[in-house]
C-alpha positions as CSV (number, residue, x, y, z in Angstrom):
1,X,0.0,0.0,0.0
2,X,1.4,3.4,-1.0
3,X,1.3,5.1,2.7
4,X,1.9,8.7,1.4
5,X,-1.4,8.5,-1.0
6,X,-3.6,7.4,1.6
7,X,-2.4,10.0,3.8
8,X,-2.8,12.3,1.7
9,X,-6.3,11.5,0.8
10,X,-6.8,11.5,4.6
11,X,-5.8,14.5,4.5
12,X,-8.2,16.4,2.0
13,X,-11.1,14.6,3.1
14,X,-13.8,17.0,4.8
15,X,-15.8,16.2,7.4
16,X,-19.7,16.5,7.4
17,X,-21.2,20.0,8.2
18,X,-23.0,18.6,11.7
19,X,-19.6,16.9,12.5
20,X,-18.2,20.3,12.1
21,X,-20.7,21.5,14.7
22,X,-20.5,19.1,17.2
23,X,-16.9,19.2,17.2
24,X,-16.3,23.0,17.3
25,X,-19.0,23.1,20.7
26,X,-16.6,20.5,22.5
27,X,-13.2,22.5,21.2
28,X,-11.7,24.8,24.2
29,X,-11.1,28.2,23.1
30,X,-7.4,29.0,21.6
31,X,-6.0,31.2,24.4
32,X,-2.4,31.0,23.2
33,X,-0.6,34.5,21.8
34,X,-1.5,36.0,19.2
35,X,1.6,34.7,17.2
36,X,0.2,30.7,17.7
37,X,-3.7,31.2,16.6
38,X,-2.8,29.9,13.1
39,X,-2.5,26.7,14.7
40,X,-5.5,26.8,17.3
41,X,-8.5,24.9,17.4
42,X,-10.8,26.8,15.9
43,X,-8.7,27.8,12.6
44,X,-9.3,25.5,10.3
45,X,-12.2,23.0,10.3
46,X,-10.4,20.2,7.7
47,X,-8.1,20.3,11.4
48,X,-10.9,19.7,13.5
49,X,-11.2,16.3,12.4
50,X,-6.8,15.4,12.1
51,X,-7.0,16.9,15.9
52,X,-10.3,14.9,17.1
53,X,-13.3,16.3,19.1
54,X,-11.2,17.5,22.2
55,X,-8.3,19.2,20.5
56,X,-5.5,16.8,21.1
57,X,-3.2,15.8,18.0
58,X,-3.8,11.8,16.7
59,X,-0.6,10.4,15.9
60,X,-0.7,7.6,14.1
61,X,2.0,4.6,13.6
62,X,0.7,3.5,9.7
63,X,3.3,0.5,10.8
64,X,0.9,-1.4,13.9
65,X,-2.1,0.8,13.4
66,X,-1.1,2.1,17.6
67,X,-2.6,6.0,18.1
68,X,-1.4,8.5,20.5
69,X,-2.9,11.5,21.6
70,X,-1.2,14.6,22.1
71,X,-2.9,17.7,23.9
72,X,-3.3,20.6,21.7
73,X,-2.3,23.1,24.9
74,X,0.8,20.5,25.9
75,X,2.2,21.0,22.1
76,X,1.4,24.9,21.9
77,X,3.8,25.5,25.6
78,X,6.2,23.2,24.2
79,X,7.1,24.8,20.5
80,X,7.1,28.4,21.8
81,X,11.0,27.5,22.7
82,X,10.9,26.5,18.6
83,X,8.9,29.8,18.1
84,X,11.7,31.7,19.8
85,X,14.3,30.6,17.3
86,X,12.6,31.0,14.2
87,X,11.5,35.1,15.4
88,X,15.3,35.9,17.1
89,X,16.9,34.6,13.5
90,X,14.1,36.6,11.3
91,X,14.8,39.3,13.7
92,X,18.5,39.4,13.4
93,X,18.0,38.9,9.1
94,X,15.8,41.9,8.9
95,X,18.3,43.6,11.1
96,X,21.6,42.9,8.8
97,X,20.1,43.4,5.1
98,X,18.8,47.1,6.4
99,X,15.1,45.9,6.3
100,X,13.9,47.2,9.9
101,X,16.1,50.7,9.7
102,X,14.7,51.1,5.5
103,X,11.0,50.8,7.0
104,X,12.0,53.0,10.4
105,X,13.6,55.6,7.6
106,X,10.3,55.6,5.3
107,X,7.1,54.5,6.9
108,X,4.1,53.3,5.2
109,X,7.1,51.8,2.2
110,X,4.9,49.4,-0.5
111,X,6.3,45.7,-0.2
112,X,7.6,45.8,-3.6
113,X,9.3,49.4,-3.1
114,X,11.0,47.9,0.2
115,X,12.6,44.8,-1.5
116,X,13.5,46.7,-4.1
117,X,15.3,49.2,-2.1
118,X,17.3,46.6,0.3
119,X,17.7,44.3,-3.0
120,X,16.2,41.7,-1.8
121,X,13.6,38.9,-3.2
122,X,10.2,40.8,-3.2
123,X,8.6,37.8,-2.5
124,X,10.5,36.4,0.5
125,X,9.8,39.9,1.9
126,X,6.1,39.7,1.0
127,X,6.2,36.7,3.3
128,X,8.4,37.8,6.1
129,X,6.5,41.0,6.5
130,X,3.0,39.1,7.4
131,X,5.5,37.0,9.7
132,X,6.2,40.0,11.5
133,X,2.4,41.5,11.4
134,X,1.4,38.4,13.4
135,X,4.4,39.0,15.9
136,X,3.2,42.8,16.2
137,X,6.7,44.1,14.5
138,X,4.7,45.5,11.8
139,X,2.0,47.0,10.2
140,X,0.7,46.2,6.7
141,X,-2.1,48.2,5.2
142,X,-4.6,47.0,2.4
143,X,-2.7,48.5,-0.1
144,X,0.4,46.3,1.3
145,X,2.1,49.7,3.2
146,X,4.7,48.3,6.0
147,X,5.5,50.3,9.0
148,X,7.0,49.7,12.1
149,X,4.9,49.1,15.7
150,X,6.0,50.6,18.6
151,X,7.9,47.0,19.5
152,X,9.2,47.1,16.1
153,X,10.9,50.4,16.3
154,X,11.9,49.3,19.6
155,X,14.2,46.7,17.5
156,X,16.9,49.3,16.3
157,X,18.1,49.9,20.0
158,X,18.7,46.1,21.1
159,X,20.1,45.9,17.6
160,X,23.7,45.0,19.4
161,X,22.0,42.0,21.6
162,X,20.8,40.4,18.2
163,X,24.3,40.7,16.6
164,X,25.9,39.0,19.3
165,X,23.7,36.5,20.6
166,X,22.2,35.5,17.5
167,X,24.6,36.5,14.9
168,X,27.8,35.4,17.3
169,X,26.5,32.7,19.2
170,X,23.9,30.8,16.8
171,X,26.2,28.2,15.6
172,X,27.7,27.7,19.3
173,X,24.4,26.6,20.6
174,X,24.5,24.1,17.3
175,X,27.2,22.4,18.7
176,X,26.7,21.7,22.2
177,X,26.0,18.4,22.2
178,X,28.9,17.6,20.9
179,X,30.7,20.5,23.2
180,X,28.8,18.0,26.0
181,X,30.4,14.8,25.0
182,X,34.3,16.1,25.5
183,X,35.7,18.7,27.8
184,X,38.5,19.1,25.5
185,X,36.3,20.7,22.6
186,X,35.1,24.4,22.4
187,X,32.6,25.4,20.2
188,X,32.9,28.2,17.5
189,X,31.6,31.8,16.8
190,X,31.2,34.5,15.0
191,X,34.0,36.5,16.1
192,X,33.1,39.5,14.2
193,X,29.1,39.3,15.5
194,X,30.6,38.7,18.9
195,X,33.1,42.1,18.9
196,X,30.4,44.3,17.3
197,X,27.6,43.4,19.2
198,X,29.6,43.1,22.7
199,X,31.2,46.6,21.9
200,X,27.7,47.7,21.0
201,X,26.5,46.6,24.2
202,X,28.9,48.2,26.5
203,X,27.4,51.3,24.9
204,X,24.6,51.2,27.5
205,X,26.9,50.2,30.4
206,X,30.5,49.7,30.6
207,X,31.3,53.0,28.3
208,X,29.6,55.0,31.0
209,X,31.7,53.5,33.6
210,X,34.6,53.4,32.3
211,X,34.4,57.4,31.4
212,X,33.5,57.9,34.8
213,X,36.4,56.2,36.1
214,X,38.8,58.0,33.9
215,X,38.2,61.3,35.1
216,X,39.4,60.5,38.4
217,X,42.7,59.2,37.4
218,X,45.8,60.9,39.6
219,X,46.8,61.8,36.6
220,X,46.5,62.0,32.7
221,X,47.1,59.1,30.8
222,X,49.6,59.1,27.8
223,X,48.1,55.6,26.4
224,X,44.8,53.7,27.1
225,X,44.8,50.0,26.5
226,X,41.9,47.8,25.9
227,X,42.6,43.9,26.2
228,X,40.0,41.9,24.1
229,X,38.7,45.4,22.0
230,X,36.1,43.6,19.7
231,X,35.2,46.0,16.6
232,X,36.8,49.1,18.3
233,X,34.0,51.3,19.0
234,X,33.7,51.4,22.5
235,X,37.9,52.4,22.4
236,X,37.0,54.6,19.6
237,X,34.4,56.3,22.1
238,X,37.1,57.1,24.4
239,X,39.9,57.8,21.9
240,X,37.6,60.3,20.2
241,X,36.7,61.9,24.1
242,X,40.4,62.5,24.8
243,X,42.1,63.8,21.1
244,X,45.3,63.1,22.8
245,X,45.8,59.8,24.3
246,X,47.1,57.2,22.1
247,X,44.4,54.0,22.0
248,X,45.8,50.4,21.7
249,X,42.7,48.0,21.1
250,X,44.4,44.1,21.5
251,X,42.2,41.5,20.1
252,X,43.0,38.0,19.2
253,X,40.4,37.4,16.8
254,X,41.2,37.9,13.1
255,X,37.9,38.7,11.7
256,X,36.8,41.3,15.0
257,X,40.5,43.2,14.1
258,X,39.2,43.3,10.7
259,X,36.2,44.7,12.1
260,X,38.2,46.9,13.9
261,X,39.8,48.7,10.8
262,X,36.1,49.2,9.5
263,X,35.8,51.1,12.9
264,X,38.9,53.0,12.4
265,X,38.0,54.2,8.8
266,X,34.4,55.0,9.7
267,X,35.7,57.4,13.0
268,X,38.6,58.7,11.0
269,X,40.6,58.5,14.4
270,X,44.6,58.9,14.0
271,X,45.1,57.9,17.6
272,X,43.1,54.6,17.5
273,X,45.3,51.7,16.4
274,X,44.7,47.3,16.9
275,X,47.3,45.3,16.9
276,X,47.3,41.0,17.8
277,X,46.9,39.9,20.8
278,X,45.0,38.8,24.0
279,X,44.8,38.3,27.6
280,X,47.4,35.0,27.6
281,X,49.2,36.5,25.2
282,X,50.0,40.3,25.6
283,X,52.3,42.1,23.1
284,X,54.9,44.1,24.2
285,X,53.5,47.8,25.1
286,X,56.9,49.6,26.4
287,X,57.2,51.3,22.5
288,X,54.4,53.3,23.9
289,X,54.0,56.3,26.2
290,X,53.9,56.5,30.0
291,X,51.4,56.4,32.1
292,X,49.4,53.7,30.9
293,X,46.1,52.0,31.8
294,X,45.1,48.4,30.9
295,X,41.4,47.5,30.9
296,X,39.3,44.5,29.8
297,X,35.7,43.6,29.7
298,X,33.5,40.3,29.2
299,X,37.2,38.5,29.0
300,X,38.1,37.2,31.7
301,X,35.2,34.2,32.1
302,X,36.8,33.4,29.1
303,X,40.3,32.9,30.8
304,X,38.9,30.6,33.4
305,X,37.8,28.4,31.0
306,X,40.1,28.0,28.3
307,X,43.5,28.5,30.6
308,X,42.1,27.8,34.3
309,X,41.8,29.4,37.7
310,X,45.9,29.4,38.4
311,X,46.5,31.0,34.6
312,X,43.4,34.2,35.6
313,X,44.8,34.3,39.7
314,X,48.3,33.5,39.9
315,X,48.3,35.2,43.3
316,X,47.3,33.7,46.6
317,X,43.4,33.5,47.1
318,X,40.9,33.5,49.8
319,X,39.0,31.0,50.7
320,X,35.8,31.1,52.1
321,X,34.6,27.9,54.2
322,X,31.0,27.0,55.1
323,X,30.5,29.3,58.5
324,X,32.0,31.8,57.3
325,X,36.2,31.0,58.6
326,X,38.6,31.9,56.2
């Protein structure tokens, strides 16, 4: 017997019109969000019948004939994890090919106009824009007009938490169960996703910081040294504060220095330079001027793991035992 035709004629088969009504009184109510009603209870009555009259899945082994039933609300809490994916990766696309920041720059853009302008497939777009409707990212008018919601304007200031979680990390989470298997393994990244969204980051919190703790330096500094710099432009932030101080940015990672240049060319800074390196590894700074300062952020976690506690504290340690004696 050819399984796949009689599945599909399964599936095209409707039900009768009372069936239809005795099944839809029985059905619960889809209270899931907004983004899952495509797939509720009462969308489609060729479902009704595949999900049976109290909305639970049948799923069917063609092999011994056995059934299972699945609870519609039990597969709905489990796929929102699945959901997650799908809208952090369409988020993070739209991001890169200029999609989100064309629509922020010309609201109320025709489909067409908007795929032609970020030169991408028209239809794809079609598509991705009702993706986004449903997750309340965008508007789309009759006359198929796109603007942004509130939450999707909101998009262009997490922007960095996209580029390095997503666009940095994605393929990291691919490989953990492998990662799991050996200790000796590490998984890899997008370098350059990881410097410019880290450095973008740290413009809400470590920039701040670090420009507060600047100005009470004893005295000025000649050269400013940032260990692990990413892309550059959280140095270059600095550099262009203080026109004189020389900025080193040290990164190990090929792709972030080259990310780094990018930086350099965009700010037009003279005093901003990258050179290889990293925290096990530091290059030798006496060519440049005293008094110098060496900072790091979001590197040393990375230490611990990949070099251990003795390599990140090579100094004695305090230890704290249960009770509180030291």
């Amino acid at each position: 017997m050819n399984v796949g035709r009689m599945v599909k004629k399964t599936a095209i088969r409707e039900p009768a019109p009372r069936a239809i009504e005795a099944n839809k009184k029985k059905l619960p109510a889809c209270d899931g969000p907004a983004s899952m009603r495509g797939v509720g209870p009462t969308h489609s009555m060729r479902n009704v019948e595949d999900r049976g009259p109290q909305g639970a899945y049948q799923m069917v082994d063609m092999g011994n004939s056995a059934s299972v039933r699945l609870p519609e609300r039990t597969l709905r809490k489990h796929l929102q994890p699945i959901r997650g994916i799908a809208l952090s990766h369409a988020i993070y696309a739209a991001l890169e090919v200029g999609l989100i920041d064309q629509i922020a720059r010309e609201p109320r853009i025709s489909v067409a106009e908007l795929a032609l302008r970020c030169g991408l497939a028209s239809q794809r777009v079609r598509a991705l824009m009702f993706y986004f409707q449903n997750e309340g990212l965008v508007e789309i008018d009759p006359a198929a007009h796109v603007s942004l919601t509130p939450a999707g304007t909101e998009l262009l200031s997490v922007r960095p938490w996209y580029q390095l979680l997503v666009g940095g990390y994605s393929a990291t989470f691919g490989q953990l169960s492998k990662t799991l298997r050996d200790q000796s393994l590490y998984a890899t990244r997008d370098g350059a996703s990881v410097a410019v969204g880290s450095c973008g980051i740290s413009q809400f919190d470590a920039l701040p910081m670090v420009r507060q703790l600047l100005l009470h330096l004893s005295s000025p500094l000649a050269t400013l040294v940032d260990i692990g710099c990413g892309d550059g432009s959280f140095l270059g932030e600095l550099a262009r504060d203080m026109p004189g101080l020389q900025a080193i940015g040290i990164e190990p990672d090929a792709a972030a220095r080259e990310a780094f240049r990018n930086t350099v060319d965009e700010l037009r800074l003279t005093n901003l330079i990258s050179i290889p390196g990293g925290a096990t590894d530091l290059p030798d700074l006496t060519p440049y001027s005293t008094p110098r300062c060496l900072m790091t952020a979001f590197v040393l976690q990375e230490v611990l793991e990949q070099e251990g506690r003795d390599f990140a504290f090579p100094g004695p340690t305090l230890e704290v035992k249960d009770g509180g004696d030291k």
